[in-house]
C-alpha positions, 0 to 999 in steps of 0.5 A, spaced: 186 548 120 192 549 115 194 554 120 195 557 127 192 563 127 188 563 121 183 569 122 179 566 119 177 560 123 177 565 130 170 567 131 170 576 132 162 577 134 164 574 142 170 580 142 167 586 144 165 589 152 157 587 154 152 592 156 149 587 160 149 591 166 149 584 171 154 581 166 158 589 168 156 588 176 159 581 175 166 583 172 166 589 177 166 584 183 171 578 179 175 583 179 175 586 186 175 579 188 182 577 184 185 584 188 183 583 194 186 576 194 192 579 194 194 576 188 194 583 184 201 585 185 208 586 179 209 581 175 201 578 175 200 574 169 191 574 167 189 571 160 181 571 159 177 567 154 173 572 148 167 572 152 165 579 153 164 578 162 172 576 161 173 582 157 170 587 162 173 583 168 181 585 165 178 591 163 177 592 171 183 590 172 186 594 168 184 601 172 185 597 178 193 596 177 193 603 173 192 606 180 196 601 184 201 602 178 201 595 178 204 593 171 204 585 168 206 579 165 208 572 163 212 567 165 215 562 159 214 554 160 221 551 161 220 549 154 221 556 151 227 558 154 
């Protein structure tokens, strides 16, 4: 690949939220999982594959820390600073 990035190379019919209503119910309870952990708090950093089940699971996420009006984010590597 010439290039990082290339849209060409990035596979889009994985993006997209399943239907699948175990893979849903699956999701849901990661997501429940991952705040009952205790870990769901400001400052949570979460990155997901392109599968559809991770997408619903941030999408579950997201209502969550809507309501908990928790908000996100990153820390950088020593590299990047």
């Amino acid at each position: 690949m010439p290039a990082i990035g290339d849209p060409l190379g990035i596979v889009s019919g994985m993006t997209r939220m399943p239907k699948d209503p175990i893979a849903l119910k699956i999701a849901d309870l990661a997501a429940q999982a991952i705040d009952a952990s205790g870990l769901l708090k400001d400052g949570f950093s979460f990155q997901t594959g392109a599968g559809g089940a991770s997408l619903a699971v941030a999408e579950y996420l997201k209502q969550i820390m809507l309501c908990k009006n928790i908000k996100g984010g990153f820390l950088r590597s020593r590299r990047d600073r």
